[in-house]
N, C-alpha and C positions, 0 to 999 in steps of 0.2 A: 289659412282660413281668411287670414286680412284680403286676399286677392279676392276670393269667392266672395266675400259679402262685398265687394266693388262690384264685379260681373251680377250678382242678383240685382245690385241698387241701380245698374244702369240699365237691366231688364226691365225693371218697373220704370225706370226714366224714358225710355223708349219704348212702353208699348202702344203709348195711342199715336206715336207718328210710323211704327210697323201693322198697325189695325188700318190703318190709314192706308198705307201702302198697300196690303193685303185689299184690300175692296177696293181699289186701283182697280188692282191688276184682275180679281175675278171680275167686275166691272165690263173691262175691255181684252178677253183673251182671244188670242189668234192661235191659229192649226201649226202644227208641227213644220218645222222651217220657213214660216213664215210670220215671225216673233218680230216685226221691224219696229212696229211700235211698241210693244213691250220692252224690246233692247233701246229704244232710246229713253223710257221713262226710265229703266233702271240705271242708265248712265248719266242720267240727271241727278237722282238719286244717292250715287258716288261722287261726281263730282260735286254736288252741294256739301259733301262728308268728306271732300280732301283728300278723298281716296284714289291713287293712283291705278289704270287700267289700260287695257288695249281692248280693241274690237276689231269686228270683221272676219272673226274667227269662224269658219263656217256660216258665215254670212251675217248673220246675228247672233252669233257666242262671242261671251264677254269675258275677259281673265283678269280680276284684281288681285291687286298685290299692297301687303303691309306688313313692313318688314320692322322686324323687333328690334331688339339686340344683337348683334353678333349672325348676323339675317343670312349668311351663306349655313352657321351650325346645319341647319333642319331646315327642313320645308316639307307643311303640311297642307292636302289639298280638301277641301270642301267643295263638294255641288251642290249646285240647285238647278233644276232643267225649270223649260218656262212655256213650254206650250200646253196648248186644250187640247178639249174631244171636239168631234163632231155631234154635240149631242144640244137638244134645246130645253133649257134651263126653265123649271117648270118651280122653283120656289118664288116665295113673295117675299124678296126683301129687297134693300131700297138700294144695294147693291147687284143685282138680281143683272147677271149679260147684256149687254145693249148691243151684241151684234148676236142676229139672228143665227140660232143653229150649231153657234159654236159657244160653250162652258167649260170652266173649268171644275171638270165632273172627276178629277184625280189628284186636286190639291194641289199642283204643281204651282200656281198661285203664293199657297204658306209655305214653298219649300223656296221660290224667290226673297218671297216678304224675310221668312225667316234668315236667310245668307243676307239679304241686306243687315237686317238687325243687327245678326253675329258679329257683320262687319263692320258695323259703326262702334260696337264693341273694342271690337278687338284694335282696331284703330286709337282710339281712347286711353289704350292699354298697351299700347307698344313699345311702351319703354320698361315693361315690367314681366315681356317674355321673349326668348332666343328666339333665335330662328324666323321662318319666314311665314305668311301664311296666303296662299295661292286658292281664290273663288272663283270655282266656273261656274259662271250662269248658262249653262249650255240649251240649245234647240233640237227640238223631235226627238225625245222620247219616247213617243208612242208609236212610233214608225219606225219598223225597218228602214236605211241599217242601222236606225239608232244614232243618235245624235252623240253619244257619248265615244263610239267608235270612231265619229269621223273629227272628234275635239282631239282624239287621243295624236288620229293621222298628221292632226295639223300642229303639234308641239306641245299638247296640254299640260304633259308632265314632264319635261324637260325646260331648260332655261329659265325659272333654276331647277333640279330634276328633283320628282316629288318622291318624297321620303313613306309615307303615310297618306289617308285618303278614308274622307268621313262622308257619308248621307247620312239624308233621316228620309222618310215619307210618312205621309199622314195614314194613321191607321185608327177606321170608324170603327171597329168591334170591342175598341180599347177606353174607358174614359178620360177625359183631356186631365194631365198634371200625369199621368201614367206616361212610359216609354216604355220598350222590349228589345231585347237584343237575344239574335243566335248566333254562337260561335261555330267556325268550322262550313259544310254546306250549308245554305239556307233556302235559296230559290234556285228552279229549273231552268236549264236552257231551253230554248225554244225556238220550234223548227215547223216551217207548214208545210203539208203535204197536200201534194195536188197530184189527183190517178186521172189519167184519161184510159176510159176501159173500151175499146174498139169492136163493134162486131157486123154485122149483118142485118140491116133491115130490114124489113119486109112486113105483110098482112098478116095478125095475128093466128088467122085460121089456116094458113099455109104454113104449119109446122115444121117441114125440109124446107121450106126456104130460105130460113134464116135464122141469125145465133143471136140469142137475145143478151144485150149486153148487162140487161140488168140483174140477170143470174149469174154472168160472173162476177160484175161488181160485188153483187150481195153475198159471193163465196168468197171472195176476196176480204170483205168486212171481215166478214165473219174467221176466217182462217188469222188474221190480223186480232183480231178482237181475243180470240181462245188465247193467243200468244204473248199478249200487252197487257190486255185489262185487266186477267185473274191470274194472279191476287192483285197485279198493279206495283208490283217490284222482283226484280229480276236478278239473277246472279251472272256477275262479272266475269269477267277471265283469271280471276283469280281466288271465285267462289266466295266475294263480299256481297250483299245485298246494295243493289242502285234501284232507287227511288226510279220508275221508268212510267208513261204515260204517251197512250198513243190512241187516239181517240177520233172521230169524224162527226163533224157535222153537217155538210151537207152531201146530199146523194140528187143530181139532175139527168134525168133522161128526158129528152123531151118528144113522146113519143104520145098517143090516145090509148082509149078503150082498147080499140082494133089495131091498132099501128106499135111494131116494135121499130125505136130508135135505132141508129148505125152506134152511136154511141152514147155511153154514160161519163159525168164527170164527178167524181167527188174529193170532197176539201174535207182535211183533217190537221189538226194537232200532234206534234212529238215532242214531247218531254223528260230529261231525263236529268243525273247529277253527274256524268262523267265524260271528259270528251272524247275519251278512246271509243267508250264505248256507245256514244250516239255517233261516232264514225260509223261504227260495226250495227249499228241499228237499222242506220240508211242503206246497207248492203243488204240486209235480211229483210228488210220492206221488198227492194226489189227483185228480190227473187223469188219473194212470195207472188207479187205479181207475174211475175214471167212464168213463174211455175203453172198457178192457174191456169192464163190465158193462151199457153203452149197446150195446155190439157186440152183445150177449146177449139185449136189453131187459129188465133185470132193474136195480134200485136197491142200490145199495151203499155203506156209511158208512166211512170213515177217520175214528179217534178217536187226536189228538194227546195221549200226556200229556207234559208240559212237565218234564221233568228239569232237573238242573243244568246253568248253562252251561260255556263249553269255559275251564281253567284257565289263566291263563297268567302267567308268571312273570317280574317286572322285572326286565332284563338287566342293566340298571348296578345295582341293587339286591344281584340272585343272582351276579353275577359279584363282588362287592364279600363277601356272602357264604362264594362258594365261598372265596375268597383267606384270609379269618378261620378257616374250618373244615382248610384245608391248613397254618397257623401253629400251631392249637389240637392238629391230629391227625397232623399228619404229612402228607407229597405223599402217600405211597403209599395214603393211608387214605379219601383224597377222590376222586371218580369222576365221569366224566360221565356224564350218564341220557340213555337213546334217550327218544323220544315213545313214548307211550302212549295207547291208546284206550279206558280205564278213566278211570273218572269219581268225581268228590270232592267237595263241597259246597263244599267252603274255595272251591272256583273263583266263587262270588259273593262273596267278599272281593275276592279276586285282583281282580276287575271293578271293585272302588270306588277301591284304593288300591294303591302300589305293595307287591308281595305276593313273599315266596320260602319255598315248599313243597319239602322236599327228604326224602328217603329216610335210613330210619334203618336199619344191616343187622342183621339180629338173626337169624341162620343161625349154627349151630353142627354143620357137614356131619361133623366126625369124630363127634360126641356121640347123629347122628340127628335134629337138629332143625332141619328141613325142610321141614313141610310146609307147605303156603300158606295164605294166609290164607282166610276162608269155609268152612275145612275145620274137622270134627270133634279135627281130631288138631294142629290148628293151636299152635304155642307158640314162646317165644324162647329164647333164650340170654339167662339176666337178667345175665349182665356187659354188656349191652347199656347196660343202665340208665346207668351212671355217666358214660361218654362223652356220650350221649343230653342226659343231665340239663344238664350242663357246658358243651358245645355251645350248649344252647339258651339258658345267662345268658349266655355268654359273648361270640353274636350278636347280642343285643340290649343290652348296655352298650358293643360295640362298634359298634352305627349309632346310639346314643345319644351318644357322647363324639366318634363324626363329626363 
């Protein structure tokens, strides 16, 4: 208990120079691998904190290191990704984007601000837990193939090899001093689907002349749609239920009134919780397609692009987690997460090593602040922060002194 009430005292001693940081960084956010100037305010950052690191890890990812006690035992890894959206930031606050166009409309901001914090922390405290403790500040999370994929290609969790691996992300449907954790699957892989459906154009009132692509498309939806959407989970090859999701949003012909297009294109989503079986997903997409447009005599291409895969979270790890976060914050303040069908990079960590991603609330429903992330108007409650911060040394000198 004497460590934890350190870890809370230097939560409150450091929030107004991570609140600080935090409106930094939403202040000036850049797009997805292209963090230059975020990677060197946060290495500023460190090095004003003594903290040893390297960079140039995938261009702008950053790997600090603060090693305890006995610093080979364990090694625990913490991320925090650091890019925006493309999206323009429509609140009025005196922190509010100054570059046009681009915000941080997914929090990625308080998951920097916060790994700083943690690590000024846990720095502070290194003489009072084993092992090691390794923070990636990694770029493009929003993008394919994921910034977390190309940390992993480039050494992240080796030298020294990482034992454990913690997120958090900001979550607005929760109020801020609140956290949630799901053990076991959590989030979906995800996979975009692009049909290019081929036919025959021609004047709409010359019926033989041509095969209108947009009737096969729309059989194709829909043969797709009868197979995915209902009920919207599917049975394995071993007769389990997987969470499955396969969805389209856009359908282009560009064709008039009177004119049938040569062809149609449409873009969709695929979602599901297993990798064997989004292998066998992507086979049964395309022979739906083929089957169709054979029916037709007409050629038609299915183009996989290969998303993140599906997240999942070490039960004796997260449950061992959840236990620490209900000591640190209170029963009432800790929660259990349903699954979700929204997708996260960290899920190729989650894949190498035992991993727990858990929810950070940062909703402040009397105050107005609400609304969800990807949104223009998107913000937190910054008492988020200190909890946040606190939590996050607090988890990892607690599976370190395990």
């Amino acid at each position: 208990m004497a460590l934890t009430s350190k870890i809370k005292s230097l939560s409150k001693q450091y929030f107004e120079k991570v609140l600080e940081i935090r409106r930094h960084l939403h202040q000036h956010p850049e797009l997805s691998f292209k963090e230059f100037e975020t990677s060197k305010y946060i290495q500023q950052q460190l090095s004003s904190a003594g903290i040893s690191f390297t960079t140039g890890h995938v261009e702008t990812g950053i790997i600090a290191l603060i090693k305890g006690k006995n610093p080979d035992k364990k090694t625990i890894l913490l991320r925090a990704d650091m890019d925006a959206l493309p999206i323009e930031e429509k609140n009025n606050v005196v922190y509010k984007s100054a570059n046009p166009g681009v915000m941080h409309a997914c929090g990625h901001d308080v998951h920097s601000s916060i790994g700083l914090g943690a690590a000024f922390i846990l720095n502070e405290l290194k003489n009072e837990f084993e092992g090691t403790v390794k923070i990636m500040f990694q770029p493009g999370e929003e993008v394919l193939p994921g910034g977390a994929s190309l940390m992993i290609q480039a050494g992240v969790l080796e030298n020294p090899k990482v034992d454990k691996a913690i997120a958090l992300h900001v979550f607005p449907s929760m109020e801020a001093g609140k956290v949630g954790f799901k053990s076991g699957m959590y989030m979906a892989s995800t996979d975009e689907l692009y049909i290019t459906v081929n036919g025959k154009g021609g004047h709409a009132a010359m019926t033989a002349e041509y095969i209108n692509p947009l009737v096969i498309a729309s059989e194709i939806i829909l043969e797709i749609n009868n197979q995915y959407m209902l009920p919207g989970s599917l049975k394995g090859t071993m007769g389990e239920t997987i969470p499955t999701v396969v969805a389209f949003g856009k359908i282009e012909g560009k064709g008039a009134t009177n004119v049938i297009p040569e062809k149609v294109e449409i873009a969709g989503t695929m979602r599901t919780m297993d990798e064997k079986w989004r292998e066998s997903i992507h086979q049964q997409l395309k022979n739906i397609v083929k089957k169709i447009s054979d029916k037709y005599n007409v050629a038609s291409v299915l183009r996989v692009e290969r998303g993140y895969p599906f997240l999942v979270n070490d039960e004796a790890f997260t449950n061992s987690c959840f236990a620490v976060a209900q000591n640190y914050l209170g029963n009432d303040n800790v929660e259990e997460l349903p699954l979700r069908m929204t997708a996260e990079d960290f899920a190729f960590i989650t894949q190498k090593v035992p991993s727990c991603f858990f929810r950070l609330g940062t909703a402040n429903k009397a105050n107005g602040i609400i609304s969800g992330v990807h949104t223009s108007t998107f913000n937190i409650d910054e008492g988020a922060l200190e909890p946040g911060v606190g939590l996050m040394a607090q988890l990892a000198i607690s599976e370190l002194n395990n």
